[in-house]
N, C-alpha and C positions, 0 to 999 in steps of 0.2 A: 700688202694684201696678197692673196691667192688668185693662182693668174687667171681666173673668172673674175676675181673683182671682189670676192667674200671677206671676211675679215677672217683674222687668224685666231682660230679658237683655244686659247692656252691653260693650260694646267698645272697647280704649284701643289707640289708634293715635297714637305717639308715637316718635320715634326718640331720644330722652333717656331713659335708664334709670332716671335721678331723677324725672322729668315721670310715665313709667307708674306708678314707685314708690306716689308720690304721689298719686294719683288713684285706685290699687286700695285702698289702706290708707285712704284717706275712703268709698270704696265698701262696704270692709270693716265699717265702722260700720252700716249700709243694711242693715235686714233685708230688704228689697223687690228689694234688688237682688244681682242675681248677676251675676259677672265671667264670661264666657262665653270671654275671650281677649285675647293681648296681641302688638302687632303693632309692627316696629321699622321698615316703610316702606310708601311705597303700594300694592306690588305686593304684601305682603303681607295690605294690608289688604282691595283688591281682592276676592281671594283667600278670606280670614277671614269677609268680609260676605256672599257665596254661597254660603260651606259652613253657616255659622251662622245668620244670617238675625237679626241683634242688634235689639231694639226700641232701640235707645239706644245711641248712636256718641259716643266722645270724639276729637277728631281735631284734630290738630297740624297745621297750615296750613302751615308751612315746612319742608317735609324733600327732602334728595337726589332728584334724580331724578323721579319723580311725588308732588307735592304734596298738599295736602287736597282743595283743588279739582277735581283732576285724577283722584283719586280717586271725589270721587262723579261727576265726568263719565263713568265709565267704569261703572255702575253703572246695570241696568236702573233705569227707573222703580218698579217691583213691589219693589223691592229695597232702596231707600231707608231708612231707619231715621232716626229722629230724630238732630237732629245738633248736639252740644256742638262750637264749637269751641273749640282751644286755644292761644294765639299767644302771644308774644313781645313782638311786633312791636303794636305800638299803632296805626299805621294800619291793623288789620287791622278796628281794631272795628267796629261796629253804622254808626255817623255816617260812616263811612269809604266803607259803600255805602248807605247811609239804608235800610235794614233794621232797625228795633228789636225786629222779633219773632225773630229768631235768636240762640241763645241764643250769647254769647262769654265765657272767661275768657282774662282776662290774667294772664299771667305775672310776678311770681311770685303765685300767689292764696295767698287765705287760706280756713280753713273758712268764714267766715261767706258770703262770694264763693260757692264752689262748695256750700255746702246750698242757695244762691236759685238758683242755677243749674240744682241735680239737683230740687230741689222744682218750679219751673217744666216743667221737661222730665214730672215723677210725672203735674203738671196734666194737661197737653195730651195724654199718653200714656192717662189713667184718661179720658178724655172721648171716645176711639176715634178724635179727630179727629187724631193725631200726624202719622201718616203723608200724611195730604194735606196739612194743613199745610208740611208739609216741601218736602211736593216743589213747592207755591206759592211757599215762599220762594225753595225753592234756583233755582226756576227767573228770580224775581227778582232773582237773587244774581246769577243769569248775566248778565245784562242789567245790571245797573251796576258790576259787578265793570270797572274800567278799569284798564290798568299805565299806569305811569309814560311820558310821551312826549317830556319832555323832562327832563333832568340838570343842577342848578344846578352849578357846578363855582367856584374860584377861582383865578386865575393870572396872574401879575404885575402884583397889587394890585388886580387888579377882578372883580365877577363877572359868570357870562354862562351863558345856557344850550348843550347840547348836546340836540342831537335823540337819543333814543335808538338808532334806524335809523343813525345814525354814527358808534356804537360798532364798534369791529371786535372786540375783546375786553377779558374785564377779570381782573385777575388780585390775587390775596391778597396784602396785606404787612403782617402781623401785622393789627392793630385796623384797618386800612386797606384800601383797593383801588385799585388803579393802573387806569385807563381808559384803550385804548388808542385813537387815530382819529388812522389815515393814521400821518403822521411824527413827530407829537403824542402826548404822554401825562399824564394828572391826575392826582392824588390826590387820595382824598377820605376825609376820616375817618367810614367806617361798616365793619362788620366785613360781609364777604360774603353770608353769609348774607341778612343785611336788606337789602344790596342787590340780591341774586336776587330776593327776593319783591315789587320793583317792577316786575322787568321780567315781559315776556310769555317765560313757557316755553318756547312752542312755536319762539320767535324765538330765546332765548338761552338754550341749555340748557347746564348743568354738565357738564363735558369731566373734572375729575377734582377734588379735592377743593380747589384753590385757583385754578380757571381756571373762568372761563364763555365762550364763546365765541357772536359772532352767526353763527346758522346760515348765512347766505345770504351770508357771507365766505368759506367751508368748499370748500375745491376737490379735494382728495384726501385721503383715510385710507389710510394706507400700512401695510399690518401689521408689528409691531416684535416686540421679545424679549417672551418670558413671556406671551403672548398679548394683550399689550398692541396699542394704535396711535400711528401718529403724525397728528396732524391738521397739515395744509396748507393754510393760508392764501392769497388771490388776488393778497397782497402778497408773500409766499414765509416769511412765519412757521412757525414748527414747534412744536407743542403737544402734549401728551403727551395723550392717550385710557388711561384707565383703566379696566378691568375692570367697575369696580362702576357705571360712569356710559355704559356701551358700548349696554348694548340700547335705554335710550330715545332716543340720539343715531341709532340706527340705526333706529327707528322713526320718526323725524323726516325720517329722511334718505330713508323706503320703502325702505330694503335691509336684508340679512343679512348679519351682520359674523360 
């Protein structure tokens, strides 16, 4: 509990139906703790953490659109809540940005994982000191949080890096992703997802559910059927803009689509 005696009001921002399942139903067990809300992306979570004001955030690092990170970037100071994260993705952990005090679970956890993890968070919470804490870390977090700068790739028997800055886009093929640069294109066997979360967002954001595209390739959005777009390329490629990935591409871009 909180050191008045309240219970700990938590919030699960996860875009896995299974991931939130999961984490209310261990929650459930927690008489201290109460589900205050459940959130399927970051504009929801945004959103959920100003209306509610959660002592206790569980937050999914890799999702469409705005991320975990991107999440609490947007998030006054005052506003903060402690923060479980929750990833997948094993470079996300702790050694990743040499932060050992932020609490991570990797996927797929187990109870005994996430009791040290929600017990750790009861600590620092019943100690009054959560919330600065927090915001000490996260703001360390900013500071060694780095993407990915250059892309090991293989092709005609050797390997070599690519600069990330000359990626022009990259696209899904099944368990895989085709990198495209210039007249050139790679495969590499990582599923999309985890390769989103090397790159910088702000530089290559998700165009639709199996495209990322680098922004600063981007020459025109041409509006298309169903209120879709087409994105336009500096080379003359055509890429589809979907609906559900339109407003952060268009906050990157400073315009209204």
């Amino acid at each position: 509990m909180l050191s008045d005696g309240a219970k700990i009001r938590a919030l699960i921002v996860d875009d896995e139906p299974s991931a939130r399942r999961r984490i209310k139903q261990l929650l459930a067990r927690d008489a201290e703790v109460e589900v205050v809300g459940e959130c399927t992306n970051g504009y929801e979570a945004v959103a959920a953490i100003n209306e509610c004001a959660p002592d206790l955030l569980f937050l999914d690092v890799v999702m469409p659109e705005v991320d975990g990170f991107e999440v609490l970037a947007r998030l006054q100071s005052e506003r903060l809540p402690l923060v479980v994260f929750v990833t997948a993705h094993a470079h996300y952990g702790p050694q990743a940005f040499k932060i050992p005090a932020i609490h991570y679970l990797l996927k797929p956890f187990d109870r005994k994982s996430f009791a040290t993890a929600l017990e750790r968070a009861k600590t620092k919470l019943a100690s009054a000191r959560g919330s600065e804490l927090t915001r000490a870390l996260l703001e360390e977090l900013r500071a060694h949080a780095n993407h990915a700068d250059r892309i090991l790739v293989k092709a005609c028997g050797r390997h070599f890096f690519l600069k990330a800055e000359e990626l022009d886009w990259i696209e899904a093929e099944d368990k895989y992703v085709r990198l495209y640069v210039g007249r050139e294109s790679y495969l590499l066997r990582e599923a999309i997802g985890s390769f989103e979360s090397r790159l910088d967002p702000k530089t290559f954001p998700r165009i639709n559910r199996s495209t990322i595209v680098n922004i600063d390739r981007v020459l025109e959005l041409q509006p298309w059927f169903h209120h879709d777009y087409r994105v336009i390329l500096r080379d003359g490629t055509k890429l589809m803009l979907s609906r559900n990935y339109r407003q952060r591409l268009a906050e990157l871009l400073g315009s209204k689509l």
